[in-house]
Structure formats: C-alpha cells, structure tokens
PDB file of N, CA, C and O in Angstrom:
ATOM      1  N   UNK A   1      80.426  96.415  93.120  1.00  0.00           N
ATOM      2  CA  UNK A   1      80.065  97.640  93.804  1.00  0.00           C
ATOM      3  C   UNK A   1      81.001  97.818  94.988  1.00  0.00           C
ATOM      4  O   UNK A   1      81.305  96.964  95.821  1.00  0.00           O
ATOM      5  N   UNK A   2      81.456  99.254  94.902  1.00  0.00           N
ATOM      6  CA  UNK A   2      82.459  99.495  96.155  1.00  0.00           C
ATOM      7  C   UNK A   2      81.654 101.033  97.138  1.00  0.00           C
ATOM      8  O   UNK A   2      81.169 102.096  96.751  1.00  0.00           O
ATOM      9  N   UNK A   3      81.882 100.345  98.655  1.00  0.00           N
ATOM     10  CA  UNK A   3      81.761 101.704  99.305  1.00  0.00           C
ATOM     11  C   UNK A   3      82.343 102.173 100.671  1.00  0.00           C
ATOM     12  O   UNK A   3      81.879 101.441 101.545  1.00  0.00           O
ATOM     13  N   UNK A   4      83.046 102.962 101.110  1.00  0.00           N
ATOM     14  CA  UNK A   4      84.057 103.356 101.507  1.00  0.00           C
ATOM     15  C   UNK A   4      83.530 104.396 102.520  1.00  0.00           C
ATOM     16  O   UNK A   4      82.396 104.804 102.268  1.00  0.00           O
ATOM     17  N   UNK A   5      84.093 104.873 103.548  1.00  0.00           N
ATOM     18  CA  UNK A   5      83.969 105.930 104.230  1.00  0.00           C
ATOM     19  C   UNK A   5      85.472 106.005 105.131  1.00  0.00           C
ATOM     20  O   UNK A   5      85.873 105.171 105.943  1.00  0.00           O
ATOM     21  N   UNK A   6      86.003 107.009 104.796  1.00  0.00           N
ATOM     22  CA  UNK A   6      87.023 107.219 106.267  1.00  0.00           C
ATOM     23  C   UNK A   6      86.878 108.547 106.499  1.00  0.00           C
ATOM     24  O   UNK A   6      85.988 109.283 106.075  1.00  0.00           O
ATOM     25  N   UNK A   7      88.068 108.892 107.397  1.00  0.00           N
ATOM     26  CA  UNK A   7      88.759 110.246 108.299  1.00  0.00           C
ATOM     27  C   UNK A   7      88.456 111.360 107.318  1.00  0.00           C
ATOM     28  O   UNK A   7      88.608 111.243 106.102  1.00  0.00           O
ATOM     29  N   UNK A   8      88.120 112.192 107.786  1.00  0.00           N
ATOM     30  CA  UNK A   8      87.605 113.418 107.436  1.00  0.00           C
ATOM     31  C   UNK A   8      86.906 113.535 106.640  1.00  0.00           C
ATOM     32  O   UNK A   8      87.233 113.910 105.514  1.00  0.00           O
ATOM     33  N   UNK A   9      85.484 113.187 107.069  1.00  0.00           N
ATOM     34  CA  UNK A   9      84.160 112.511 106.044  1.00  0.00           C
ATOM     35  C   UNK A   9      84.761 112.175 104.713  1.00  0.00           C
ATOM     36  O   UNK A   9      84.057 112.649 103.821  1.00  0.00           O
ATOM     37  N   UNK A  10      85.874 111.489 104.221  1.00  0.00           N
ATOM     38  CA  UNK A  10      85.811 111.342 103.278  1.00  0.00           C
ATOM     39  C   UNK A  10      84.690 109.738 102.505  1.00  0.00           C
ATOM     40  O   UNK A  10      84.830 108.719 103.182  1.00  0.00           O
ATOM     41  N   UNK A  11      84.183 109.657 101.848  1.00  0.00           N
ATOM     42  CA  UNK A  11      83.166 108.818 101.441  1.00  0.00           C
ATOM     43  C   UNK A  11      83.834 108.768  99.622  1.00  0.00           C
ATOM     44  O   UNK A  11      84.436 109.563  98.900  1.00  0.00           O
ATOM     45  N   UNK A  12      83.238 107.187  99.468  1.00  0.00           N
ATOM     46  CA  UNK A  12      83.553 106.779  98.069  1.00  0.00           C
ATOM     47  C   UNK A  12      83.081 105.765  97.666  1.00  0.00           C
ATOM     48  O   UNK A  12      83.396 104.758  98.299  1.00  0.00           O
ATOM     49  N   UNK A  13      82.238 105.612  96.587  1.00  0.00           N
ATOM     50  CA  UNK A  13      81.436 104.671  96.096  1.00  0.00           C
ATOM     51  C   UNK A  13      81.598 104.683  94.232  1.00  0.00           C
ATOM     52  O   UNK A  13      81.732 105.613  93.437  1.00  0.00           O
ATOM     53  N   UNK A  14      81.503 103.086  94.042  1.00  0.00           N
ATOM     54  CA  UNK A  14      81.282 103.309  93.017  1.00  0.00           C
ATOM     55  C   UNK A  14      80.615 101.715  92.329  1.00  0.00           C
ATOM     56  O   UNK A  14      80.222 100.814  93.070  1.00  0.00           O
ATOM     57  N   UNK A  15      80.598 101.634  90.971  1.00  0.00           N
ATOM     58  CA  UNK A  15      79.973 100.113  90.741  1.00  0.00           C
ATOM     59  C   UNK A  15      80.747  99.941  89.053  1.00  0.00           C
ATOM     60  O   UNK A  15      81.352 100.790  88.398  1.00  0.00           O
ATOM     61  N   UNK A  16      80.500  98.827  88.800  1.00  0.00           N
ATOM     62  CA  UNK A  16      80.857  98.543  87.244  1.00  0.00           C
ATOM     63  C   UNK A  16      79.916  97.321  86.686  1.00  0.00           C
ATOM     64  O   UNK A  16      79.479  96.363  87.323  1.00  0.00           O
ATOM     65  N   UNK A  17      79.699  97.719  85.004  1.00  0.00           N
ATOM     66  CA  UNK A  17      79.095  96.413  85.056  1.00  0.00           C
ATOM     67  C   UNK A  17      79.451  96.367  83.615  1.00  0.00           C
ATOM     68  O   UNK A  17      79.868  97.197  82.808  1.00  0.00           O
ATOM     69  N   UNK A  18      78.989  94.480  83.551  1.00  0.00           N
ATOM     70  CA  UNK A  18      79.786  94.381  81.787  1.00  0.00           C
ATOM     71  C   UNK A  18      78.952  93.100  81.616  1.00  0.00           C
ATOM     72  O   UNK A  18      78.689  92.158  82.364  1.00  0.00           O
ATOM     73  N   UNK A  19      78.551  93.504  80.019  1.00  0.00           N
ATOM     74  CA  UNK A  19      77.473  92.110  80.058  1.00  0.00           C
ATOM     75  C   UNK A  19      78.188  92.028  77.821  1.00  0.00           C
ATOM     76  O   UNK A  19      78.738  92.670  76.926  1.00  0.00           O
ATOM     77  N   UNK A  20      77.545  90.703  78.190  1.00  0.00           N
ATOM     78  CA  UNK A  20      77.591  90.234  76.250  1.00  0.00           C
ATOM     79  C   UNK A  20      76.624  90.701  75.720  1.00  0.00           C
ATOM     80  O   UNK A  20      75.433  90.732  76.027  1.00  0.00           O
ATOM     81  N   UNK A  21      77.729  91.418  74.123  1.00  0.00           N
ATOM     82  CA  UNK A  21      77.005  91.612  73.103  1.00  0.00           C
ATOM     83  C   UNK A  21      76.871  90.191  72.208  1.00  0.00           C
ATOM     84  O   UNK A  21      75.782  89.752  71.836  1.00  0.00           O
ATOM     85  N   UNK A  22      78.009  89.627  71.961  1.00  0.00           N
ATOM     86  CA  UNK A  22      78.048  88.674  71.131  1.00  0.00           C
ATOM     87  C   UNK A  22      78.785  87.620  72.502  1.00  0.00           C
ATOM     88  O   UNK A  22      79.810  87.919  73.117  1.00  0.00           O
ATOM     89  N   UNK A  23      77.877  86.277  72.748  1.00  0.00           N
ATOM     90  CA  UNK A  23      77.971  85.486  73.530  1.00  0.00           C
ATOM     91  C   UNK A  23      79.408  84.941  73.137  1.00  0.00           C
ATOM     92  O   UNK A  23      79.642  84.485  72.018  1.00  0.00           O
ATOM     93  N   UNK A  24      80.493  85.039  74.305  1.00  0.00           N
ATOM     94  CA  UNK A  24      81.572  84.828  74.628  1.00  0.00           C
ATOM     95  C   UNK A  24      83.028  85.295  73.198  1.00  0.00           C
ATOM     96  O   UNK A  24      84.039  84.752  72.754  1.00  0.00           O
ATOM     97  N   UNK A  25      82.370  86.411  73.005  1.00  0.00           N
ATOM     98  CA  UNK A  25      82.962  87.181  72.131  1.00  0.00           C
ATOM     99  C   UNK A  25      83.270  88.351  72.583  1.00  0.00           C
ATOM    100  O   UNK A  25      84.382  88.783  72.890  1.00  0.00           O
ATOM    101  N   UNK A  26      82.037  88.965  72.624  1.00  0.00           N
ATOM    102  CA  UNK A  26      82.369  90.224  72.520  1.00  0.00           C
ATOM    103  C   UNK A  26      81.587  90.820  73.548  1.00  0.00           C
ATOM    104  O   UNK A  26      80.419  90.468  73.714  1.00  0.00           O
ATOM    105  N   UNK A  27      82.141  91.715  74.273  1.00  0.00           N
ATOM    106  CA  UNK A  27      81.581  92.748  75.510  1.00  0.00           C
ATOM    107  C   UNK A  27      81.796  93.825  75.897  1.00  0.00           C
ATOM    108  O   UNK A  27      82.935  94.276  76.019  1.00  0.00           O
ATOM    109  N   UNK A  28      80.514  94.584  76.225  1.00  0.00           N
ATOM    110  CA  UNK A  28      80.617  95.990  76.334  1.00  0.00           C
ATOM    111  C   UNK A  28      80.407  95.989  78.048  1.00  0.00           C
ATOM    112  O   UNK A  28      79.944  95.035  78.673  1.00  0.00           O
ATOM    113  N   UNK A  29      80.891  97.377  78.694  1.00  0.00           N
ATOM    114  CA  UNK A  29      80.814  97.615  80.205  1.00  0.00           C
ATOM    115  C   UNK A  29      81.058  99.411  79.923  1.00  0.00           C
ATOM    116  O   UNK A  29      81.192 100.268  79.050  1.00  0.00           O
ATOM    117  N   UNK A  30      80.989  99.162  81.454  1.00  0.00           N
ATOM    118  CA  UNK A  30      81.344 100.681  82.120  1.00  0.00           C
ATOM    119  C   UNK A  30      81.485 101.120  83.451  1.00  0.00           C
ATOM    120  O   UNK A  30      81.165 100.133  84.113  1.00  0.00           O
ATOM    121  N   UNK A  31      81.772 102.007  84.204  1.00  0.00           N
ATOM    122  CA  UNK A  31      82.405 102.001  85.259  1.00  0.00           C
ATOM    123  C   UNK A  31      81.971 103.370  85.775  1.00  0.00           C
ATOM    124  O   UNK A  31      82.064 104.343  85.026  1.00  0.00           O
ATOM    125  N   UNK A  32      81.368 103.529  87.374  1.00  0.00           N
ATOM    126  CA  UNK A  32      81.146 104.876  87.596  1.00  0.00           C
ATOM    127  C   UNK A  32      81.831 104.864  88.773  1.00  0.00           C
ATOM    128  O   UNK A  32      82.076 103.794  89.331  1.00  0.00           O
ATOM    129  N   UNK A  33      82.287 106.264  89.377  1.00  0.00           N
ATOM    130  CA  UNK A  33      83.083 106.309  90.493  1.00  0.00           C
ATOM    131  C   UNK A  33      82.774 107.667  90.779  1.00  0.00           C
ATOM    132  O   UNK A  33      82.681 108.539  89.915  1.00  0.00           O
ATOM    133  N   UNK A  34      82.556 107.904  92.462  1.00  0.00           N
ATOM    134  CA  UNK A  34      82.435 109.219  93.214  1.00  0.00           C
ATOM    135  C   UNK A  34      82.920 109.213  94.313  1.00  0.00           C
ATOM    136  O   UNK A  34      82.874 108.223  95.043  1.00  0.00           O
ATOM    137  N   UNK A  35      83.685 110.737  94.753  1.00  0.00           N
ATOM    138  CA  UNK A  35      84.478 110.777  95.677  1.00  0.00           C
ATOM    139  C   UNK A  35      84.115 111.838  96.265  1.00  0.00           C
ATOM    140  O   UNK A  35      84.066 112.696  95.384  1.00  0.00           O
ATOM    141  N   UNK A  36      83.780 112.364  97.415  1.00  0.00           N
ATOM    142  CA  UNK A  36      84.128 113.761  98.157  1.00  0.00           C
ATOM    143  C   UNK A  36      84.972 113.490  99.803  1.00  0.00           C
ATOM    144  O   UNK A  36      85.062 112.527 100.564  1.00  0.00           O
ATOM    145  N   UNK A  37      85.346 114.523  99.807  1.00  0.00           N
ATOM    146  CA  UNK A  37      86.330 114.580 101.196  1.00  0.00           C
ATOM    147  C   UNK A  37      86.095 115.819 102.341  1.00  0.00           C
ATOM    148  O   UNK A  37      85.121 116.279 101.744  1.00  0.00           O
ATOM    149  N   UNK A  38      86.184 116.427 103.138  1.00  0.00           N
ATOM    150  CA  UNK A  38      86.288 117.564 103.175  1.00  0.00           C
ATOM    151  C   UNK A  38      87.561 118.217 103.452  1.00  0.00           C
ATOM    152  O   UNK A  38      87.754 119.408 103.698  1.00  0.00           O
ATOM    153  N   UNK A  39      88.685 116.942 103.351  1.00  0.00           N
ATOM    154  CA  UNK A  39      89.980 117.285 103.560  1.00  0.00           C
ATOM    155  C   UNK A  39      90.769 117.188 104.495  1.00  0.00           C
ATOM    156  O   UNK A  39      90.447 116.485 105.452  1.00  0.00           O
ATOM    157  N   UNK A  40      91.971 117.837 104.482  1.00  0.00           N
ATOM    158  CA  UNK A  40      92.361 117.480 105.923  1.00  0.00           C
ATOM    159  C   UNK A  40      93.308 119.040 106.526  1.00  0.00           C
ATOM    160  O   UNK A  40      94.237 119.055 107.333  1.00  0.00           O
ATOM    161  N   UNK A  41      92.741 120.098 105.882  1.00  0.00           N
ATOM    162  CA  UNK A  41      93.989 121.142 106.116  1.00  0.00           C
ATOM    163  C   UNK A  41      92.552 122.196 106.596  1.00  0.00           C
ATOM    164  O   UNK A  41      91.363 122.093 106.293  1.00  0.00           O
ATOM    165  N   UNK A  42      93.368 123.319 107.561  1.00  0.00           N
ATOM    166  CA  UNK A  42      92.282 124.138 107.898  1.00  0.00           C
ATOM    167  C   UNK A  42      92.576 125.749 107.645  1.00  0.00           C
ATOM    168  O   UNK A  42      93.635 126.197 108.083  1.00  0.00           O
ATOM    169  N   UNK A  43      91.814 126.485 107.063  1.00  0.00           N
ATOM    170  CA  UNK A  43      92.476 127.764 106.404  1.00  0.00           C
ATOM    171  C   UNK A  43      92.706 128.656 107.846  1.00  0.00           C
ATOM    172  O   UNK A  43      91.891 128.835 108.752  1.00  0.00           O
ATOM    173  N   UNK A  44      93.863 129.062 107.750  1.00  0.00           N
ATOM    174  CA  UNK A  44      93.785 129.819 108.755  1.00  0.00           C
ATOM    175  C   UNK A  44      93.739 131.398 109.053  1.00  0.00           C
ATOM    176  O   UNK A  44      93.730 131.969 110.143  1.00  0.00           O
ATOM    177  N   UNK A  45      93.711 131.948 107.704  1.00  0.00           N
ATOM    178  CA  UNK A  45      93.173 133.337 107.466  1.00  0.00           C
ATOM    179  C   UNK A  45      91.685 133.280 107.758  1.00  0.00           C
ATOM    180  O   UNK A  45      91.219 134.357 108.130  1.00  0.00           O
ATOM    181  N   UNK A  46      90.925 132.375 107.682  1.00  0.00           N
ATOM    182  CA  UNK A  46      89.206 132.510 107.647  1.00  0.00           C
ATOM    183  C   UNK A  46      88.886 131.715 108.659  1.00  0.00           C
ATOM    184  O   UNK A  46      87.704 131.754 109.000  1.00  0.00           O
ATOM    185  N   UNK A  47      89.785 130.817 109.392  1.00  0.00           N
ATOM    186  CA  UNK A  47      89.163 129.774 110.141  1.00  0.00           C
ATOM    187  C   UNK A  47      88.099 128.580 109.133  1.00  0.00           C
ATOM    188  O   UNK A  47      87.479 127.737 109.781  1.00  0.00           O
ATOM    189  N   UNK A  48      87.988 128.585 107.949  1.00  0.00           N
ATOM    190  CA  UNK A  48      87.100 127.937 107.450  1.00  0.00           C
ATOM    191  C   UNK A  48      87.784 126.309 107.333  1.00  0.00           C
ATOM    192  O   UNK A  48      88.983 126.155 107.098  1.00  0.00           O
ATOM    193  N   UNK A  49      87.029 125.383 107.493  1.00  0.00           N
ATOM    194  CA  UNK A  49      88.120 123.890 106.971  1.00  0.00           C
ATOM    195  C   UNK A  49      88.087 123.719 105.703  1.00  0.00           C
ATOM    196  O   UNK A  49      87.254 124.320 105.025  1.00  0.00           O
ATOM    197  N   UNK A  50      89.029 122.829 105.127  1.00  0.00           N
ATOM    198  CA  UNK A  50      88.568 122.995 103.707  1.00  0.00           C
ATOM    199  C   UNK A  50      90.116 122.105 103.496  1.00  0.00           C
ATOM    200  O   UNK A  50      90.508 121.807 102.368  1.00  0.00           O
TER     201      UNK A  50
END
C-alpha cells in the first residue's frame, strides 16, 4: 500500500495484492491506483486555478 500527498493538493494512493492459486505455481494479483492534483497553472482569462 502506497500514500502520498504533495504541492498543490496533489494526493496519491494506491495498494496491490497477489495471493496462490496453485501453491508455488501459479498466481493471480491486481493493482489499484488513484491520483488527483489540482495542478499547478492558473487560468488567466477566468482567474479560475486549474
């Protein structure tokens, strides 16, 4: 499991996991991952950040 936060709220988490189907053969897993930011540039026609 990973989790992260930096500069410009960016935040990031994620986990993986992997277990036996067939004992020391064979194995299945999978992996999830999420990211948001709000960036780092600021519009300057709207004033909005983004």
């Amino acid at each position: 499991m990973i989790s992260e936060y930096a500069e410009y709220d960016t935040f990031k988490t994620g986990v993986s996991l992997m277990t036996p189907v067939i004992e020391n053969t064979l194995f299945i897993g999978g992996a999830f991952q999420y990211k948001t930011t709000d960036g780092y540039l600021e519009n300057l026609s709207s004033g909005d950040e983004g």
